[in-house]
Backbone as XML, in Angstrom:
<?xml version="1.0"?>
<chain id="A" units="angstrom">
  <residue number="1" name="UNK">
    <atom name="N" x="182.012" y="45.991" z="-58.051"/>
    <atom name="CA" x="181.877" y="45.154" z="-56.891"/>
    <atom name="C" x="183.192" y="44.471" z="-56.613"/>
  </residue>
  <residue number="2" name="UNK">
    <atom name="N" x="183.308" y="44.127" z="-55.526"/>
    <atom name="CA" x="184.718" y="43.384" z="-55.074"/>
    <atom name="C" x="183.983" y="42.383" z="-54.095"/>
  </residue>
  <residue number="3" name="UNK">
    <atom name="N" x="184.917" y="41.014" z="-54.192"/>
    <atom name="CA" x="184.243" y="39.986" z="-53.270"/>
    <atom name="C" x="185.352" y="39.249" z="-52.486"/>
  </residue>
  <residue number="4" name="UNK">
    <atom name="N" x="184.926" y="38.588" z="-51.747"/>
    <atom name="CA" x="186.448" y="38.168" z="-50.699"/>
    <atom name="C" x="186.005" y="37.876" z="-49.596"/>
  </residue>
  <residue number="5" name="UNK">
    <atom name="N" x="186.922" y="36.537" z="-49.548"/>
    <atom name="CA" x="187.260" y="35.548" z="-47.590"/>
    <atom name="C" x="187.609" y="36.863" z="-46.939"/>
  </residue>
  <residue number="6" name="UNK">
    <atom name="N" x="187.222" y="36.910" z="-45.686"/>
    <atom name="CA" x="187.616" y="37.706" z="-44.835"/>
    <atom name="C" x="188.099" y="36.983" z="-43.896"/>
  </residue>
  <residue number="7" name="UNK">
    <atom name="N" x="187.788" y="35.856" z="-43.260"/>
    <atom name="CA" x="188.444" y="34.765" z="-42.149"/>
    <atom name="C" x="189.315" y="34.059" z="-42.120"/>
  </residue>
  <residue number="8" name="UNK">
    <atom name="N" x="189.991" y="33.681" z="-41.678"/>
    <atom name="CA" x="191.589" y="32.736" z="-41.658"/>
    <atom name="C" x="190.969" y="31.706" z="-42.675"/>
  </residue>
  <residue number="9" name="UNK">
    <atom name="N" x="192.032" y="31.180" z="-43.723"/>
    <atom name="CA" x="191.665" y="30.427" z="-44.312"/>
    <atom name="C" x="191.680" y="28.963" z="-43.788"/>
  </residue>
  <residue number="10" name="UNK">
    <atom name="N" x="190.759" y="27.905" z="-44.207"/>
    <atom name="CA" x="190.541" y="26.274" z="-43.435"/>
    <atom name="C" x="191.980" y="25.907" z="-43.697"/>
  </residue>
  <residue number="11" name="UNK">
    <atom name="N" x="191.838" y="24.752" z="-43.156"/>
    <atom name="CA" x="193.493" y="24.254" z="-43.228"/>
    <atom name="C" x="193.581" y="23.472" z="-44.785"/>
  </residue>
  <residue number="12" name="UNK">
    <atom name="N" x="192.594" y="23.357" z="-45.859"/>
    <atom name="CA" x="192.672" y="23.015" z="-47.097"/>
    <atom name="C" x="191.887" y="23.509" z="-47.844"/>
  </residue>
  <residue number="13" name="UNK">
    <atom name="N" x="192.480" y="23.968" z="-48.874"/>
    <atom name="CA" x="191.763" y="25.080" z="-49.620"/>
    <atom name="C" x="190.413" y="24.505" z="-50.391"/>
  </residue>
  <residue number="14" name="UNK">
    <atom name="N" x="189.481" y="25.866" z="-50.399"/>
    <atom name="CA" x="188.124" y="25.449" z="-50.522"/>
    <atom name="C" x="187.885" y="26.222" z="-51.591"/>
  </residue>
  <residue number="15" name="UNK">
    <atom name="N" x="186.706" y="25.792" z="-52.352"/>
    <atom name="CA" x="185.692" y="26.847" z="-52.997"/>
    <atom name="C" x="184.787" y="27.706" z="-52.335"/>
  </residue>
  <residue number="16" name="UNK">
    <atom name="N" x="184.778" y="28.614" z="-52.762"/>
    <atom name="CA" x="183.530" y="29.728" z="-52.621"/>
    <atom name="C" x="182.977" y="30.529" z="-53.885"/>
  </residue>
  <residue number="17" name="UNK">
    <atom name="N" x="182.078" y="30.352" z="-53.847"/>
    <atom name="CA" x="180.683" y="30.512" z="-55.113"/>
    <atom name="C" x="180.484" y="32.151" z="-54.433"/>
  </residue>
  <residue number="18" name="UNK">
    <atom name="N" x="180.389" y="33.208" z="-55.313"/>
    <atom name="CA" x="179.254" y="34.604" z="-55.352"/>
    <atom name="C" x="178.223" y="34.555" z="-56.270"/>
  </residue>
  <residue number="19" name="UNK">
    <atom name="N" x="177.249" y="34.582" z="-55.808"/>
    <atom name="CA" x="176.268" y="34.385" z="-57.151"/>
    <atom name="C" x="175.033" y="35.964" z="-56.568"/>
  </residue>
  <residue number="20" name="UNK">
    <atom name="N" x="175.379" y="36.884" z="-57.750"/>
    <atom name="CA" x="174.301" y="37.836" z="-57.641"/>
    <atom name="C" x="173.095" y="37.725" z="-58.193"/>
  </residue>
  <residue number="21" name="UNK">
    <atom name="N" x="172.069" y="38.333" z="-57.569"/>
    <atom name="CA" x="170.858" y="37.517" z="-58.443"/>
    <atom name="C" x="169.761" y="38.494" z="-58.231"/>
  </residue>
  <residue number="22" name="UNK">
    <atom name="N" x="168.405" y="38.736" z="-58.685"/>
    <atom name="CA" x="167.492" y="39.382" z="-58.405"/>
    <atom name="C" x="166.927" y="38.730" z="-57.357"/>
  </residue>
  <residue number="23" name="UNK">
    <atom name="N" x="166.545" y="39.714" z="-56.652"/>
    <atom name="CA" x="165.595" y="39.390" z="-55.343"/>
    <atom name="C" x="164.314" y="40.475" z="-55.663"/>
  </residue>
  <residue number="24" name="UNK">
    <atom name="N" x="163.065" y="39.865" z="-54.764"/>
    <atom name="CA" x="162.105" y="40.448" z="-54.795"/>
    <atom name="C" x="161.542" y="40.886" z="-53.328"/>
  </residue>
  <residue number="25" name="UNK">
    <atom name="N" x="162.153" y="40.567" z="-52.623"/>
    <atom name="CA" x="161.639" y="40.277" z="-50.986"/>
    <atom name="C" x="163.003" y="41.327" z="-50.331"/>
  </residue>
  <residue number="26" name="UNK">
    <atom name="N" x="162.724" y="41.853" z="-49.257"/>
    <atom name="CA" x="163.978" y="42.280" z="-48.396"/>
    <atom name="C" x="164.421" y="41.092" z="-47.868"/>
  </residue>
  <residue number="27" name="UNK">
    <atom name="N" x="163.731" y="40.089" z="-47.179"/>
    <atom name="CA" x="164.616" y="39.192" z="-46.445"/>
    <atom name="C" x="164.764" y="40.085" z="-45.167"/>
  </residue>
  <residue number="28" name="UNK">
    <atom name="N" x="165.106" y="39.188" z="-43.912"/>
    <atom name="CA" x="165.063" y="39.177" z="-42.391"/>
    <atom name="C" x="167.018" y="39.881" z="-42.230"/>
  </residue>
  <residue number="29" name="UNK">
    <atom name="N" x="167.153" y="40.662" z="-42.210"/>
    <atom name="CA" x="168.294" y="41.467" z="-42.038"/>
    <atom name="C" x="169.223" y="42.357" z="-41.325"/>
  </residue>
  <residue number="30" name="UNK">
    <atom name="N" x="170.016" y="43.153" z="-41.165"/>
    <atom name="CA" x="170.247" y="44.168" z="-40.360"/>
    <atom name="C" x="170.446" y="45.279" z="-41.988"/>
  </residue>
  <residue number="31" name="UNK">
    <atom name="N" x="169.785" y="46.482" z="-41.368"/>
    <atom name="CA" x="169.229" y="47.460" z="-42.737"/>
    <atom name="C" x="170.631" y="48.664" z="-42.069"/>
  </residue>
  <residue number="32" name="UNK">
    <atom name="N" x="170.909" y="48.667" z="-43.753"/>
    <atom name="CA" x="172.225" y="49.289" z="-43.937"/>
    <atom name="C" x="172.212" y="50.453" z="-44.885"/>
  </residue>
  <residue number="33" name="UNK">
    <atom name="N" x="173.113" y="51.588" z="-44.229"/>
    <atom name="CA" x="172.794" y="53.336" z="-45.067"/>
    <atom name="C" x="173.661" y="53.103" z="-46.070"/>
  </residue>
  <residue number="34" name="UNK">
    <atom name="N" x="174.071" y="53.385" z="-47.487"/>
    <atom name="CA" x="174.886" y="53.025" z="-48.279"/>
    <atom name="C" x="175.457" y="54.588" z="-48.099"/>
  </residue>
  <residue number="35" name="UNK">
    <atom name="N" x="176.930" y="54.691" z="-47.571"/>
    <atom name="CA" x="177.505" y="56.263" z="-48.051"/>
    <atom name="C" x="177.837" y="56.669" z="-49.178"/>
  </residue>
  <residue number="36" name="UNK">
    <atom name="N" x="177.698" y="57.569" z="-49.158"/>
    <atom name="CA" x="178.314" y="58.269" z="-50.713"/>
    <atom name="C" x="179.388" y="58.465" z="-50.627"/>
  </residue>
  <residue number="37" name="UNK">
    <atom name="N" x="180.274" y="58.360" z="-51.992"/>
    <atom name="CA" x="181.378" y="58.436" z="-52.290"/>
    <atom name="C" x="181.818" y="60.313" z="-52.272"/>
  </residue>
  <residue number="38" name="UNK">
    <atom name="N" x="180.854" y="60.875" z="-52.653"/>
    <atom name="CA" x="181.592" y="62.650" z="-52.903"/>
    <atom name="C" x="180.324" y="62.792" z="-51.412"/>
  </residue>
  <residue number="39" name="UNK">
    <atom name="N" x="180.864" y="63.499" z="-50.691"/>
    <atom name="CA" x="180.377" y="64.418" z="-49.817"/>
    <atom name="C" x="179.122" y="64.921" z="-50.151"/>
  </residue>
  <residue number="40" name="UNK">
    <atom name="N" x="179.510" y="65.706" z="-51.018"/>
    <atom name="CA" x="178.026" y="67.155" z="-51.946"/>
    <atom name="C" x="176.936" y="66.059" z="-52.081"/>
  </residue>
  <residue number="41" name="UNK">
    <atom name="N" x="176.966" y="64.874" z="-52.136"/>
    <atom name="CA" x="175.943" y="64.012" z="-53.247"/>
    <atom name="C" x="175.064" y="63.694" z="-51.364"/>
  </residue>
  <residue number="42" name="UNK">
    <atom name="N" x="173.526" y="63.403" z="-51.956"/>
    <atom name="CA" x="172.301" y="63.152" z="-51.037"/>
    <atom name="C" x="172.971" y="62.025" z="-50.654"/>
  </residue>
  <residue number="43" name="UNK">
    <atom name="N" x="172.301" y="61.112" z="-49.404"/>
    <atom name="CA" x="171.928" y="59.654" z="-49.223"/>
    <atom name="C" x="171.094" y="59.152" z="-49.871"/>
  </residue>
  <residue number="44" name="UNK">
    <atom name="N" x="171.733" y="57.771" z="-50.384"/>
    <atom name="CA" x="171.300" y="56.784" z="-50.875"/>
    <atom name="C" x="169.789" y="56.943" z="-51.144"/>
  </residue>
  <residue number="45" name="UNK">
    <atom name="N" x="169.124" y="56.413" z="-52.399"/>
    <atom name="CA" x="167.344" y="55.834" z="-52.258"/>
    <atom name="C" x="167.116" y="55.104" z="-52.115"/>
  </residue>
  <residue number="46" name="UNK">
    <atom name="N" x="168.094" y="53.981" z="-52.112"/>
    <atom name="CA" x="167.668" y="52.449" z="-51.615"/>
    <atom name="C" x="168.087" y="52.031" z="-50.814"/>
  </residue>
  <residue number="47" name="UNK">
    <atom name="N" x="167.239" y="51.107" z="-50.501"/>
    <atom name="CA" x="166.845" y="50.102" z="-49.251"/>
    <atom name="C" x="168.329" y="48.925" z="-49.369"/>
  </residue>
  <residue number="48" name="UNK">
    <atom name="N" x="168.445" y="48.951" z="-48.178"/>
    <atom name="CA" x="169.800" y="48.048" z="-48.499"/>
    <atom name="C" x="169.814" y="47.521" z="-46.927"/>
  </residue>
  <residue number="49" name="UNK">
    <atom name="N" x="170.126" y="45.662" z="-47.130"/>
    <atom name="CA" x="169.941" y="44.841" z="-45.604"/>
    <atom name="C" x="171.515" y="44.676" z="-45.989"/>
  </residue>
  <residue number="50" name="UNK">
    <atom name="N" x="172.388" y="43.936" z="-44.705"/>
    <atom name="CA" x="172.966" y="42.806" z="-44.810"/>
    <atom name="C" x="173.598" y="41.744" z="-43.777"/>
  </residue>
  <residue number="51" name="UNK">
    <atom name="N" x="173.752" y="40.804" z="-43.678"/>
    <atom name="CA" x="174.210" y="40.057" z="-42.925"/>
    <atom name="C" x="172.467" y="39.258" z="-42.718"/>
  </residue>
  <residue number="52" name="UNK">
    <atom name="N" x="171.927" y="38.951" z="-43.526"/>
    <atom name="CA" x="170.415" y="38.191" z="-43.806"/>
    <atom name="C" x="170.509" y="36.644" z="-42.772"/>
  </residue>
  <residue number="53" name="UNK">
    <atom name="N" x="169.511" y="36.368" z="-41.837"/>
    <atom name="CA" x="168.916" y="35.065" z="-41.023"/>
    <atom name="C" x="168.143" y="34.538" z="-41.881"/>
  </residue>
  <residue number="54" name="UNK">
    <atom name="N" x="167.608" y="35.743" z="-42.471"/>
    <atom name="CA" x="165.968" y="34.899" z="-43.392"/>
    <atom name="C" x="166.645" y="35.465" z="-44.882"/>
  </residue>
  <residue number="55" name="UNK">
    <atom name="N" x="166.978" y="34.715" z="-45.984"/>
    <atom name="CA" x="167.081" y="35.222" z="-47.125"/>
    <atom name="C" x="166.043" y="35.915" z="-48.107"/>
  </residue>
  <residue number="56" name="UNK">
    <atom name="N" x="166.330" y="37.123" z="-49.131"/>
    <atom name="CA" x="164.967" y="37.693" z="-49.559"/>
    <atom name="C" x="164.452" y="36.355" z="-50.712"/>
  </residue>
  <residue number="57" name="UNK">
    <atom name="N" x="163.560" y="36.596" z="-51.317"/>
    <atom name="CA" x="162.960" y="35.847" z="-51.920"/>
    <atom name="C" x="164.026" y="35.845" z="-53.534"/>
  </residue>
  <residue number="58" name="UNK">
    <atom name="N" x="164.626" y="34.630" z="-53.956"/>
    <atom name="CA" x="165.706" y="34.732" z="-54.942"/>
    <atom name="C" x="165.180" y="34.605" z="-56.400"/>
  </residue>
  <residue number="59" name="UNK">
    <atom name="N" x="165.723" y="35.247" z="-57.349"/>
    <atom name="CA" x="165.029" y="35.189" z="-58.862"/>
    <atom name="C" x="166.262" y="34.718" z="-59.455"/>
  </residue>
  <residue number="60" name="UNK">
    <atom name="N" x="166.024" y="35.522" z="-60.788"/>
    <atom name="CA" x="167.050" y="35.156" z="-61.702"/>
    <atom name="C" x="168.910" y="35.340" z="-61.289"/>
  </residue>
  <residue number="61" name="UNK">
    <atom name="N" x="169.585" y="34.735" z="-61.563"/>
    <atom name="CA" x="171.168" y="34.945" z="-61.294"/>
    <atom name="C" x="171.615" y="35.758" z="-61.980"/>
  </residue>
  <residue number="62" name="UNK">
    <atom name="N" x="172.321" y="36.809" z="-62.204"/>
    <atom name="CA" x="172.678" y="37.479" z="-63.009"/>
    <atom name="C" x="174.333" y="37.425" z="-63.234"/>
  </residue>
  <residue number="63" name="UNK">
    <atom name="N" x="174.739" y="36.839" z="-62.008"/>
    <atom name="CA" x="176.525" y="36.598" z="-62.067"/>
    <atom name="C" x="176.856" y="36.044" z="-61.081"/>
  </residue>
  <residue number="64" name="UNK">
    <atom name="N" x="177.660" y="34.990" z="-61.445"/>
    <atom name="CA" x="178.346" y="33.603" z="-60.386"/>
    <atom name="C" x="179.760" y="33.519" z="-61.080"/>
  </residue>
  <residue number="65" name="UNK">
    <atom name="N" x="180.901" y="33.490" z="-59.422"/>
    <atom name="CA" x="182.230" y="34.061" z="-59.301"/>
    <atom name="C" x="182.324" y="32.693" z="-58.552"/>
  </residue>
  <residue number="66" name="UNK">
    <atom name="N" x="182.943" y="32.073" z="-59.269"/>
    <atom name="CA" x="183.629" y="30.611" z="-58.236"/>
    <atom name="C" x="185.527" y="30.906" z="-58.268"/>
  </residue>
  <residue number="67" name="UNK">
    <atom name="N" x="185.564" y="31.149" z="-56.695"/>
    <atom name="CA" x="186.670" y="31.626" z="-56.232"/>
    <atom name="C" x="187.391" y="30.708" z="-55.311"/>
  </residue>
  <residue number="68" name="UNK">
    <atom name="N" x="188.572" y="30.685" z="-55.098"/>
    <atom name="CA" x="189.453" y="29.462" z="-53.970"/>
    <atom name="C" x="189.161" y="30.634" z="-53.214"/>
  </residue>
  <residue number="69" name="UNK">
    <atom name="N" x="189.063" y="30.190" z="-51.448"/>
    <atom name="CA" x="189.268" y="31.192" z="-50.606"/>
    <atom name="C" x="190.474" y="32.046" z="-50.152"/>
  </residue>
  <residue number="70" name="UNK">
    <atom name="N" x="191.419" y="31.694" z="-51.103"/>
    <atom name="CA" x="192.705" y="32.609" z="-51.187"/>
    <atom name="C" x="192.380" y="33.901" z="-52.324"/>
  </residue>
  <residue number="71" name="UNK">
    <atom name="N" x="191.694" y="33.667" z="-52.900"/>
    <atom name="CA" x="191.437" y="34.754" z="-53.936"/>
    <atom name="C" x="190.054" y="35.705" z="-53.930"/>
  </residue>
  <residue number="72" name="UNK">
    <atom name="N" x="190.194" y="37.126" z="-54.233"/>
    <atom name="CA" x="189.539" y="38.035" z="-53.950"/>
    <atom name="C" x="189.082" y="38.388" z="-55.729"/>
  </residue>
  <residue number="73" name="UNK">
    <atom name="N" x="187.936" y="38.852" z="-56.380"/>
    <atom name="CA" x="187.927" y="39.659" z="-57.081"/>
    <atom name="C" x="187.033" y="40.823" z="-57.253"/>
  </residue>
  <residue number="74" name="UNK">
    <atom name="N" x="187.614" y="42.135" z="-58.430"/>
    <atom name="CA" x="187.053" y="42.726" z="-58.328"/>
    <atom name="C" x="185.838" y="42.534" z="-60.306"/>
  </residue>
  <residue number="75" name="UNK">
    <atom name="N" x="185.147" y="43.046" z="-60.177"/>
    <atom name="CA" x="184.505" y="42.858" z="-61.295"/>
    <atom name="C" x="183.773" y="44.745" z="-61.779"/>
  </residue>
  <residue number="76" name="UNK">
    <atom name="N" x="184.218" y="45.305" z="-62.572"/>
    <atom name="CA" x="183.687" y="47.143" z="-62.841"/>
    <atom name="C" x="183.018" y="46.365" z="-64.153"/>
  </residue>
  <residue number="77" name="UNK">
    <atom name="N" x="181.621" y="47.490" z="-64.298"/>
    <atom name="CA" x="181.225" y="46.845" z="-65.482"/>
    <atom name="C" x="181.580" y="48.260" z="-66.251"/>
  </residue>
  <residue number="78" name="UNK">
    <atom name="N" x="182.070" y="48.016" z="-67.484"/>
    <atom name="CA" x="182.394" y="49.121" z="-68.273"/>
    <atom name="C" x="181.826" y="50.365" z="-68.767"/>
  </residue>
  <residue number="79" name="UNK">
    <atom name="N" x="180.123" y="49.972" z="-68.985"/>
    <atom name="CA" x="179.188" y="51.004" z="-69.489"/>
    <atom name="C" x="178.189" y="50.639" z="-69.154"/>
  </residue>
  <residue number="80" name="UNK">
    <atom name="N" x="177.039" y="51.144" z="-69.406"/>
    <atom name="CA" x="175.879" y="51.031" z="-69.253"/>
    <atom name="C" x="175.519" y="49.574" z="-69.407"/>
  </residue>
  <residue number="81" name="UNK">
    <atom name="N" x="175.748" y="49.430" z="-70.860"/>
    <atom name="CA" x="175.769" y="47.683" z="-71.485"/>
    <atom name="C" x="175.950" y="46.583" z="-70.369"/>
  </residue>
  <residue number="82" name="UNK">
    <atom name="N" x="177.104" y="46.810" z="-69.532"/>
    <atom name="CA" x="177.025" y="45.283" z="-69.079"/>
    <atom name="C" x="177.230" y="46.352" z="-67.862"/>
  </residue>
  <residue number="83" name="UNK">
    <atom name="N" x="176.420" y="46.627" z="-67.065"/>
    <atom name="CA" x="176.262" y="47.446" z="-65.913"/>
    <atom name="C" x="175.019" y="46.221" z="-65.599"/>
  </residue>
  <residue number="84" name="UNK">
    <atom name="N" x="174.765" y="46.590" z="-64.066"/>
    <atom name="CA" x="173.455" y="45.335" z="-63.165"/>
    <atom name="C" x="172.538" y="46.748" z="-63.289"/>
  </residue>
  <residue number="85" name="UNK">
    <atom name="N" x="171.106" y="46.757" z="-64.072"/>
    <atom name="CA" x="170.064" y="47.529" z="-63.786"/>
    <atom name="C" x="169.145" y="47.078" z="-62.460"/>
  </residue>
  <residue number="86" name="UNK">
    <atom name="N" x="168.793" y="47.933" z="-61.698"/>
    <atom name="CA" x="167.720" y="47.734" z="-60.385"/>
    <atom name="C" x="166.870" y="48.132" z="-60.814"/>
  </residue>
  <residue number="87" name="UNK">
    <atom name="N" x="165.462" y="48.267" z="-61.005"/>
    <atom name="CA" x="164.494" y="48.541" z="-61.378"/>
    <atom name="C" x="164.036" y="49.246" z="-59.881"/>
  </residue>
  <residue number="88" name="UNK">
    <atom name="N" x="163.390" y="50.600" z="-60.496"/>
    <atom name="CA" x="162.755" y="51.476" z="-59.408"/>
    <atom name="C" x="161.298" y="50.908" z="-59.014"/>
  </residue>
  <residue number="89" name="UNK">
    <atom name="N" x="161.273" y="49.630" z="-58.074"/>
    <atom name="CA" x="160.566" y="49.012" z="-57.641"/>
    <atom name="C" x="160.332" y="48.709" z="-56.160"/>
  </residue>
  <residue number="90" name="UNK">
    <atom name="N" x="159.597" y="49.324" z="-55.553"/>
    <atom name="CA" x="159.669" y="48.180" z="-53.888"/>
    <atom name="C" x="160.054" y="47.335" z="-53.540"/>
  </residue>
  <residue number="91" name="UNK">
    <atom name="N" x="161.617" y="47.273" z="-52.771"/>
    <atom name="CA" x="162.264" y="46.043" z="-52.532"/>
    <atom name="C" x="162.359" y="45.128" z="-53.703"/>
  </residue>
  <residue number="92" name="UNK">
    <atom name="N" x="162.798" y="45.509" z="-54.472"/>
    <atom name="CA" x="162.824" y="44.511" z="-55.639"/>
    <atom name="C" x="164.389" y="45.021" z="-56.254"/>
  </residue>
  <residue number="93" name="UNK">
    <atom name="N" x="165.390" y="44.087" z="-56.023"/>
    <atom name="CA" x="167.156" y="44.636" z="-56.253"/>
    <atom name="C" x="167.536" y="43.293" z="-56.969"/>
  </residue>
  <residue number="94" name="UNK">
    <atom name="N" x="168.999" y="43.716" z="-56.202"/>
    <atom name="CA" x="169.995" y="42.822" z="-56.607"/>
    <atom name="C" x="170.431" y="42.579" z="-55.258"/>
  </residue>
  <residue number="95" name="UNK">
    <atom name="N" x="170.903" y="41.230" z="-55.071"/>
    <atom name="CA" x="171.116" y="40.845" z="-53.829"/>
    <atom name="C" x="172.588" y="39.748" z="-54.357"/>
  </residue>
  <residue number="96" name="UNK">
    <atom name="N" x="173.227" y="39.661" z="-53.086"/>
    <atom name="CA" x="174.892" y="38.552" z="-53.251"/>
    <atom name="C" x="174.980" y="37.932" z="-52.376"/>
  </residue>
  <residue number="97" name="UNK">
    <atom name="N" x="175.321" y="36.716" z="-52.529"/>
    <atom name="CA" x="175.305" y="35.380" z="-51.459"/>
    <atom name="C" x="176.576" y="34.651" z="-51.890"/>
  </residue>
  <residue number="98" name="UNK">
    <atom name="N" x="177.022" y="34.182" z="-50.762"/>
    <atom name="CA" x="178.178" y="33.450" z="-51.159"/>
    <atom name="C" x="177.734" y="32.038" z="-50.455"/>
  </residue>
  <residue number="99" name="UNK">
    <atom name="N" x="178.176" y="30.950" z="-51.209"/>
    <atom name="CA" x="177.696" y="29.841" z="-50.227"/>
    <atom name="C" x="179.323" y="28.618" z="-50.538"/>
  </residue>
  <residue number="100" name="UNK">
    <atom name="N" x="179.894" y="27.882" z="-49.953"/>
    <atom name="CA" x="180.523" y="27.165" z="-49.701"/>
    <atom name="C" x="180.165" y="25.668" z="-49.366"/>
  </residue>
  <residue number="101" name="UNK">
    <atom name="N" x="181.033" y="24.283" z="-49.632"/>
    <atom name="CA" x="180.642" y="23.184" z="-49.456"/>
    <atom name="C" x="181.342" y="23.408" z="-47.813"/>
  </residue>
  <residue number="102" name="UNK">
    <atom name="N" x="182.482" y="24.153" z="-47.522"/>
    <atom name="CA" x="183.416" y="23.570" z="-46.494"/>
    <atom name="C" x="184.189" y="24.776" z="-45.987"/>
  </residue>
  <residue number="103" name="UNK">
    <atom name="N" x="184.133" y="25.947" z="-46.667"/>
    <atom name="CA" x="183.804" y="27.696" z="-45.805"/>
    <atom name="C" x="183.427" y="27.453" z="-45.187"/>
  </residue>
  <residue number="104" name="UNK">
    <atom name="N" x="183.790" y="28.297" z="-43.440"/>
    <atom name="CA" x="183.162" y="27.952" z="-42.539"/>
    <atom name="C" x="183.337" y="29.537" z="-41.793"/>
  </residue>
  <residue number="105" name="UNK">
    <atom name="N" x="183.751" y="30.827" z="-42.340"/>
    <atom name="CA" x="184.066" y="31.928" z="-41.837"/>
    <atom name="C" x="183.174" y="33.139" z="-42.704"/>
  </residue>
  <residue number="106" name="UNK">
    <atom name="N" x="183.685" y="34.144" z="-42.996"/>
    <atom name="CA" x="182.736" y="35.319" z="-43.307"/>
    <atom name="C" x="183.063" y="35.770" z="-44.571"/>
  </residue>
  <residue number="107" name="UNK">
    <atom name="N" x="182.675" y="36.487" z="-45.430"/>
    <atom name="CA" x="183.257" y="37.298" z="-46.714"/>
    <atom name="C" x="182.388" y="38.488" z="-46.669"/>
  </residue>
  <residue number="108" name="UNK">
    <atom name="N" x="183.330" y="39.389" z="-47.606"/>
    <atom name="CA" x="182.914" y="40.579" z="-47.442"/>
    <atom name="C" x="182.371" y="41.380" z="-49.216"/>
  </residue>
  <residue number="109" name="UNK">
    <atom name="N" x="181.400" y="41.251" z="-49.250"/>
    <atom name="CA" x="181.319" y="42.332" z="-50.392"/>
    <atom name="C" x="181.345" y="43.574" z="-50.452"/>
  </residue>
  <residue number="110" name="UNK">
    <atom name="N" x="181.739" y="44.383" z="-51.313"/>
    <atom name="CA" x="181.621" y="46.193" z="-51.381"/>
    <atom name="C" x="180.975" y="46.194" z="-52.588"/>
  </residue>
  <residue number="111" name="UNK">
    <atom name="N" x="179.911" y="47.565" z="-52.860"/>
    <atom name="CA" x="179.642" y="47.673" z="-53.972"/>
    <atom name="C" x="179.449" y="48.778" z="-54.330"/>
  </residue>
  <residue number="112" name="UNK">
    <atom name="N" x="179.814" y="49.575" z="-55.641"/>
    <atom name="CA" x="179.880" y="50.743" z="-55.733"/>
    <atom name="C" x="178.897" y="50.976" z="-56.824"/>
  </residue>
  <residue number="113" name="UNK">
    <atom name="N" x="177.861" y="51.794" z="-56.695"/>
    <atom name="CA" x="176.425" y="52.089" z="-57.679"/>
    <atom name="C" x="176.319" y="54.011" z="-58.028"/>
  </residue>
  <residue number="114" name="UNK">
    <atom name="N" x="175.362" y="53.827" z="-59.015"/>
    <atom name="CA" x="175.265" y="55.400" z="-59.243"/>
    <atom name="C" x="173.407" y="55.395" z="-59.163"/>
  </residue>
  <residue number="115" name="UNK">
    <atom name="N" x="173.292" y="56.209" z="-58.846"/>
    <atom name="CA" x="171.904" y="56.389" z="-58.734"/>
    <atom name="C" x="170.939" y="57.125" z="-59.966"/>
  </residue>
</chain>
């Protein structure tokens, strides 16, 4: 995953929080095709929103990234071990929110999964 300000930064530098977490709910969204990286490989099996009005229903946190809005990171998990499992469940994932005291523009996540 990679996370990051995408908007001009405020005129004094701020925090911004990523916190990934289990969700159980889709949440009120615009529903998004995830592409594949090799050509040969199917589309995606999961359900994937983003840019959420109504947030999905939030569970446990699984990872929180407190970042200045000058800074971007990326986070690869090495193996299986510390990899994010989704459980083959109905709308039931991993979901990323960024929230700010004094952000007032957009960020962008990417995320790269294997099926």
């Amino acid at each position: 995953m990679e996370v990051g300000a995408d908007g001009a930064p405020n005129a004094t530098d701020c925090a911004i929080t990523w916190e990934f977490v289990r969700n159980t709910t889709v949440g009120t969204g615009t529903a998004v095709t995830p592409s594949p990286l090799d050509l040969a490989d199917t589309a995606a099996g999961l359900v994937a929103t983003a840019n959420h009005t109504a947030e999905p229903t939030i569970g446990v946190s699984l990872m929180a990234v407190a970042l200045n809005q000058r800074n971007s990171q990326r986070w690869i998990a090495r193996d299986e071990k510390s990899s994010m499992i989704v459980p083959a469940t109905t709308v039931t994932g991993i979901g990323c929110r960024a929230y700010s005291p004094t952000y007032a523009s957009t960020g962008v996540v990417t995320l790269f999964f294997a099926e």
